[in-house]
C-alpha positions in Angstrom: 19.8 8.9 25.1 21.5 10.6 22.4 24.5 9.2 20.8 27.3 10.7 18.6 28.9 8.2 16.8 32.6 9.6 15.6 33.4 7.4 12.1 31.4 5.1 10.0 33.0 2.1 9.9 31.7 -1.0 10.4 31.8 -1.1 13.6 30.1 2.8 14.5 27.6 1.6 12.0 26.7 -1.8 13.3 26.7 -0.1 16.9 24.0 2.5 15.9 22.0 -0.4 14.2 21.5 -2.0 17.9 20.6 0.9 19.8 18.1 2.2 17.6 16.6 -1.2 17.5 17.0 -1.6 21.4 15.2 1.8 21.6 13.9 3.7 18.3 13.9 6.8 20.6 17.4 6.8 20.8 18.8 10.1 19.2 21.8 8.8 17.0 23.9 10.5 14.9 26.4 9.2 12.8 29.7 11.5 12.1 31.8 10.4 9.0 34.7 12.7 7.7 35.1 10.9 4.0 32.0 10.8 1.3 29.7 8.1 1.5 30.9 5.3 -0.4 34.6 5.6 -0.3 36.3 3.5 1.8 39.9 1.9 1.5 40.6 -1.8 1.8 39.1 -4.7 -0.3 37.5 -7.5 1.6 36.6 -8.4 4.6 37.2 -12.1 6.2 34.7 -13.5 8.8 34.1 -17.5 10.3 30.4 -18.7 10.5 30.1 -17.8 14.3 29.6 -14.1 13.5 27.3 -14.7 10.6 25.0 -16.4 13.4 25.5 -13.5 16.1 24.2 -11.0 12.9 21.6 -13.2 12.3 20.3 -12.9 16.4 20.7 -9.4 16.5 19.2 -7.8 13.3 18.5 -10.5 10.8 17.9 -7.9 8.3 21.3 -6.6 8.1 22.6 -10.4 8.6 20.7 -11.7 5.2 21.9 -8.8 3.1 25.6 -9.9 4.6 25.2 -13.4 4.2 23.7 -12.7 0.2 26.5 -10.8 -1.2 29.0 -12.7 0.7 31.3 -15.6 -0.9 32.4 -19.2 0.9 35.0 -21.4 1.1 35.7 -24.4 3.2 39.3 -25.3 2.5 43.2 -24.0 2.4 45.9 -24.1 -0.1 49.0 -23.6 0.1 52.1 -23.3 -2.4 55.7 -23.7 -1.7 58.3 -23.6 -4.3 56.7 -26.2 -7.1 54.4 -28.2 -4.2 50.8 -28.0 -3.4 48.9 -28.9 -0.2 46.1 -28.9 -0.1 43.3 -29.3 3.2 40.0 -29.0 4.4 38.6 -26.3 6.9 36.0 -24.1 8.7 33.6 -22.5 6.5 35.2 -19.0 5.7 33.1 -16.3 4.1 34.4 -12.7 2.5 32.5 -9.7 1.5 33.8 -6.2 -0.1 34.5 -3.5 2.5 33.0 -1.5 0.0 29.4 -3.7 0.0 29.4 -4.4 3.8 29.5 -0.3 4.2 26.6 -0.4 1.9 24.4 -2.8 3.8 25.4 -1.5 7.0 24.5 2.4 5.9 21.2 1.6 4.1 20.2 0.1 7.5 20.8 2.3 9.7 19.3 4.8 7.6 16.0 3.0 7.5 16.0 3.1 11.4 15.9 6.3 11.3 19.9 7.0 12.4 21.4 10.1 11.3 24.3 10.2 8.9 26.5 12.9 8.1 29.7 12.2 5.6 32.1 14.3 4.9 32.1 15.8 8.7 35.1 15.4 10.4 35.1 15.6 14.3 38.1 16.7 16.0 38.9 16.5 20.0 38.2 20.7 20.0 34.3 20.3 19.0 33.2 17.5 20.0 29.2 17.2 19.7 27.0 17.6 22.9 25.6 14.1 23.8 24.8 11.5 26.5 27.8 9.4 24.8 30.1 9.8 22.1 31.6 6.8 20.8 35.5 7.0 19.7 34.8 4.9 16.2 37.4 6.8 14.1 40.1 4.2 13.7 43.7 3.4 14.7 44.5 7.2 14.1 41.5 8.0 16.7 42.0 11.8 16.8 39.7 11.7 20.5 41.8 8.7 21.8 45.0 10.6 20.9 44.1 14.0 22.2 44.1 11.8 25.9 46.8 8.7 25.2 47.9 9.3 28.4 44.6 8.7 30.0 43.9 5.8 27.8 47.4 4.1 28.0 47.6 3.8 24.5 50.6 1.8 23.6 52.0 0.6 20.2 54.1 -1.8 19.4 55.5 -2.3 16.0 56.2 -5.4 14.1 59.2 -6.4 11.9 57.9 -7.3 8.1 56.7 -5.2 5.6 53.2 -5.9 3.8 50.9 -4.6 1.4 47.3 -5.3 0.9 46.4 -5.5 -2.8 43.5 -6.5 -4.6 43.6 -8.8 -7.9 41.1 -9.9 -10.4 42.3 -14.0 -9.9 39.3 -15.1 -7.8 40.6 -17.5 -5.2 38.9 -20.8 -5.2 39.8 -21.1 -1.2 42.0 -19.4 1.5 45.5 -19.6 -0.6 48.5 -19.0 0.8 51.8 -19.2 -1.5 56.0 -18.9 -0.3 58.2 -18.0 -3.1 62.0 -18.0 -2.4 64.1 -15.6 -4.1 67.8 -14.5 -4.1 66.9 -12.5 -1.1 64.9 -14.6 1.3 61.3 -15.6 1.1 58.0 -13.7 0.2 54.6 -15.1 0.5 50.6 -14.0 0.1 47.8 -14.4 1.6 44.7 -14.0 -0.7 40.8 -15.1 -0.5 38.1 -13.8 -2.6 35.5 -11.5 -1.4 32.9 -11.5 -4.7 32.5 -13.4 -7.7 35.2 -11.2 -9.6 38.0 -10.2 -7.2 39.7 -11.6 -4.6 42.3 -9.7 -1.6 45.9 -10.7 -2.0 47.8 -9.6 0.8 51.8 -9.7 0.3 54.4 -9.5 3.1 58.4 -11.0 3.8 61.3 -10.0 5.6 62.9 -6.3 5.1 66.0 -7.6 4.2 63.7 -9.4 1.4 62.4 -6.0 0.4 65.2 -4.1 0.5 66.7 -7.1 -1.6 64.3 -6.8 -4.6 64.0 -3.3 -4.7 60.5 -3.0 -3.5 61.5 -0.4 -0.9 62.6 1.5 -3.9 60.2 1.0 -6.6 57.5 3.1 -8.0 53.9 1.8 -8.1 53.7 0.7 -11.6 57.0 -1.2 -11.0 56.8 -2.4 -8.1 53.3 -4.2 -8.6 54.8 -5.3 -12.0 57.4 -7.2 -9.3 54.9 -9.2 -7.3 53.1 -9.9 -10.6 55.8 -11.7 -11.6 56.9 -13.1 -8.5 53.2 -14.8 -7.9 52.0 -15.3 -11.3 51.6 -19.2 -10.9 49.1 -18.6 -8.3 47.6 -15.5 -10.1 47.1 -17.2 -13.7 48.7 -14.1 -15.3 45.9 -12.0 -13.3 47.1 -8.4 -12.1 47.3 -6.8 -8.8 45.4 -4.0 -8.3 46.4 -1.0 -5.9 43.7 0.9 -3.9 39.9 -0.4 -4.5 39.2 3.1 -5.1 41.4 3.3 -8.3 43.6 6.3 -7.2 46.9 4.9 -7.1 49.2 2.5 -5.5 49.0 0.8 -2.6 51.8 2.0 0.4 54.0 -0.7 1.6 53.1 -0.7 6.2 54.7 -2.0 9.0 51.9 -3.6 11.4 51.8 -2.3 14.9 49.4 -3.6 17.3 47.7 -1.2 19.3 46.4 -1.4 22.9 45.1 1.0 25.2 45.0 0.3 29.0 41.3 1.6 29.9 38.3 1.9 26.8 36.8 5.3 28.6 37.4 8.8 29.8 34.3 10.3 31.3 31.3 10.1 28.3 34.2 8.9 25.5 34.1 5.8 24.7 36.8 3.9 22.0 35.2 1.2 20.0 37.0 -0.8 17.4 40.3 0.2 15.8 40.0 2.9 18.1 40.7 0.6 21.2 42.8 -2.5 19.7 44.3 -3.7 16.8 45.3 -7.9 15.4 47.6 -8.4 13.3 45.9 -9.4 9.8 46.9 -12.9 9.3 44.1 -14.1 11.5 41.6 -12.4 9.8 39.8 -11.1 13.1 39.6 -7.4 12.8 36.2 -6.6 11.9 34.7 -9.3 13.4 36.1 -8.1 16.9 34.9 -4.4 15.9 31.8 -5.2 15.5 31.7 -7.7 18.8 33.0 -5.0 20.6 29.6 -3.2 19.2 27.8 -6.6 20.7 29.3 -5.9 23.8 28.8 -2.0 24.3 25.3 -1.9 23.0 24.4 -5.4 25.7 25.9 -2.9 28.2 24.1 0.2 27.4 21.0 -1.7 28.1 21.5 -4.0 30.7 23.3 -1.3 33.2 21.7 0.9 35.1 23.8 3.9 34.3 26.5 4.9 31.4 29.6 4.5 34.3 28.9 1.8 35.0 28.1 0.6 31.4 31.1 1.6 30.2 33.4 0.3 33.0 31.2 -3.2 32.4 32.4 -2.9 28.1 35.5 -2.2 28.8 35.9 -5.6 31.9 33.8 -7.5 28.9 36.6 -7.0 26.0 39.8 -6.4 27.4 39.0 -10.0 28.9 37.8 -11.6 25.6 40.3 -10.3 23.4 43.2 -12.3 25.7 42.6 -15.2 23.6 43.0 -13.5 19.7 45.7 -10.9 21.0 47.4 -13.5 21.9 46.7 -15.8 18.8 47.7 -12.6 16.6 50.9 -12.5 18.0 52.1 -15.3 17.8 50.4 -15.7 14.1 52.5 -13.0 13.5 55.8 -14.6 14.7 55.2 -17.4 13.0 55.6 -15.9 9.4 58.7 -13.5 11.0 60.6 -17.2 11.9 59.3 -18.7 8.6 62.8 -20.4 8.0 61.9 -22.8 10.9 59.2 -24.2 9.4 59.3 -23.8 5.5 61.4 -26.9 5.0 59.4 -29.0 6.7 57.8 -32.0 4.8 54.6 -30.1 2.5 52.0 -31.7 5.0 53.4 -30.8 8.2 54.4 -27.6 7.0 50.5 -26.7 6.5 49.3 -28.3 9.3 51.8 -26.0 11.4 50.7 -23.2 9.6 47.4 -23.9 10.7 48.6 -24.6 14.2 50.2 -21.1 14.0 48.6 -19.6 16.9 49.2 -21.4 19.4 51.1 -20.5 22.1 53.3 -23.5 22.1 54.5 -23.9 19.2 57.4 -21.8 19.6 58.9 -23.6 22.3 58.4 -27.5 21.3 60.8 -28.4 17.9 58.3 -28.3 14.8 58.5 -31.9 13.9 58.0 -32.8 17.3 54.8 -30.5 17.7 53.7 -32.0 14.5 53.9 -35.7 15.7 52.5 -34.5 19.3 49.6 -32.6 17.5 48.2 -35.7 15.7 48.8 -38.3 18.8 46.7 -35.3 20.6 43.7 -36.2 18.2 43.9 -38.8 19.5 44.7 -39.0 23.1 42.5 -37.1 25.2 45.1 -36.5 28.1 47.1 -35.2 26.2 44.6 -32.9 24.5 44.1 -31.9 28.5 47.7 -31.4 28.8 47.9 -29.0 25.6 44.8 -27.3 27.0 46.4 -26.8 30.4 50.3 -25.5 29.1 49.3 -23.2 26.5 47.7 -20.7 27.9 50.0 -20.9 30.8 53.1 -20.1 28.2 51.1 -17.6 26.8 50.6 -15.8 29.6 54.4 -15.7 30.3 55.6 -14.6 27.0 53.1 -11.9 27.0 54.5 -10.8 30.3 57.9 -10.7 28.5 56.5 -9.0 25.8 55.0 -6.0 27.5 58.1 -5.9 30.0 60.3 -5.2 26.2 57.8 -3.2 24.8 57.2 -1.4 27.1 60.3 0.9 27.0 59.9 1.3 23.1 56.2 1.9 22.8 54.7 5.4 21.5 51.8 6.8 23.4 50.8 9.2 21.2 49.8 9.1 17.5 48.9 5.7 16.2 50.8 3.7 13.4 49.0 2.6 9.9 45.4 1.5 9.3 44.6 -2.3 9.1 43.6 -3.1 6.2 41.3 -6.3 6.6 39.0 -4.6 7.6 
């Protein structure tokens, strides 16, 4: 088969990595429009299930990823002059910059060809058995057809920036600071042994308060500096990882696309879906939906119907961590109901932040229901049983809302943790 593969993210990469090694006759061809080795974004966050799933499908790849990745096993969390913190899953980061690396040199020695700095646009599109839609939330090929495709965005309320800093985070930290105008927090974990990702968000009527909407790069940063230097130890923010500049101030919008195919087109990653970054999911479900494309390319007995199987596959996995994404999300835009809590009960609900629940039941009384539930185990059935079921109704709300909002045509910002 041959195989044009449109952007070399993780993702495109990882896919071409599988079908070469499920079939070394495979003609594969990777298309990237930026130079090798440039890449925006700082590092990547992934949970010790994925490590395994590398390991089972190319442990060559999977050892150089598990190497130059860093660990932690525990959370922190500062608000105002308190600390908490708590144990956890084993969390690992790596550079975008490094995986890229790993992931190119691979693929290369299978024998896949690369091509950077060869951009691919909807009106010459290369001739091939498949071409795979791998070029990001701003997909040119996925825009060129939104109707087709469904594509629907829906933005969310708070302001972020993803920064970089030279503090290497001992754990996953996570610190509030209130100001004059409303709360701002990070989120920041280390991805080598000398930086760390420090992604910073809050309200708008918190960033149009401190005159972030307004400042200039140098000033700005110089703002959040100050406003996080307890947790930084005097350590500075850095901008882009690429050293050109600031870093741009987004406002997340998830995307979604109703079907993942349109005749030999596939959309894989960003391309097809987007989670909001506080659950740290988004290249870990790009490169499962390369998993799950690359298992159907070989286990069906033609590309319509492997496609239409990839696209049943994911829409139906990703319920569970859309859903967890959005209400992550809402958690931190409804912060005020939970940032007064008692220090422990605050974390624990920030853990509990996904769940589906949580915004209906009083926080103290979730907290108090939570910990009988570790204990009880009818009514960890009952929590089992009502969550999804509320989720499934407030996602029905949400698309009813969004639905009249929603563009259909060019998608919003990148996301970053990837």
């Amino acid at each position: 088969m041959k195989v044009a593969c449109v952007g070399g993210g993780p993702a495109g990469l990882y896919l071409s990595i599988l079908l070469k090694r499920q079939d070394p006759s495979h003609d594969i061809t990777v298309h990237e429009r930026d130079p090798e080795g440039s890449t925006y974004g700082w590092g990547v966050t992934y949970w010790r299930g994925l490590l395994d799933e590398l390991h089972a499908r190319d442990p060559e790849s999977a050892r150089a990823v598990e190497e130059h990745s860093v660990r932690w096993n525990q959370g922190v969390a500062h608000v105002r002059d308190m600390v908490t913190r708590q144990p956890g899953d084993e969390g690992h980061g790596i550079g975008r910059h490094k995986l890229l690396e790993i992931l190119t040199a691979r693929a290369r020695a299978l024998g896949v060809h690369l091509e950077f700095e060869h951009e691919i646009t909807p009106d010459d599109l290369p001739g091939a058995d498949l071409v795979v839609a791998a070029d990001g939330v701003h997909s040119a090929l996925r825009t060129r057809h939104a109707q087709h495709f469904g594509t629907r965005l829906t933005p969310g309320r708070n302001p972020y920036v993803w920064l970089g800093t030279t503090k290497v985070f001992d754990s996953f930290t996570f610190a509030f600071v209130e100001t004059d105008h409303g709360w701002i927090w990070c989120y920041g974990y280390p991805f080598s042994s000398e930086r760390s990702t420090c992604v910073i968000e809050c309200a708008p009527e918190t960033w149009t308060g401190l005159g972030l909407d307004r400042a200039d790069d140098a000033d700005g940063t110089a703002r959040l500096e100050k406003l996080f230097a307890h947790v930084l130890d005097g350590r500075p923010l850095i901008g882009r990882a690429s050293g050109d500049g600031g870093a741009p101030w987004l406002t997340f919008r998830t995307l979604t696309n109703r079907t993942w195919y349109r005749d030999n087109v596939v959309l894989l990653g960003d391309a097809a879906h987007t989670t909001h970054y506080s659950i740290g999911a988004g290249t870990t479900l790009a490169l499962q939906d390369a998993f799950a494309l690359a298992d159907a390319l070989r286990e069906c007995p033609g590309l319509p119907q492997a496609l239409a199987r990839y696209e049943h596959d994911r829409t139906a996995a990703l319920l569970t961590p859309q859903s967890a994404a959005r209400h992550s999300a809402q958690w931190y835009e409804n912060l005020a109901r939970y940032i007064d809590l008692p220090p422990e009960q605050m974390f624990a609900l920030l853990g509990q932040r996904h769940s589906p629940l949580l915004p209906y039941v009083p926080p103290q009384l979730y907290y108090r229901l939570d910990k009988a539930a570790g204990r009880l185990e009818s009514l960890r059935r009952l929590k089992r049983w009502l969550g999804p079921r509320l989720a499934r109704t407030a996602q029905t709300a949400q698309t009813a809302k969004s639905a009249k909002s929603v563009e259909t045509a060019q998608a919003g910002t990148p996301d970053p943790g990837k």
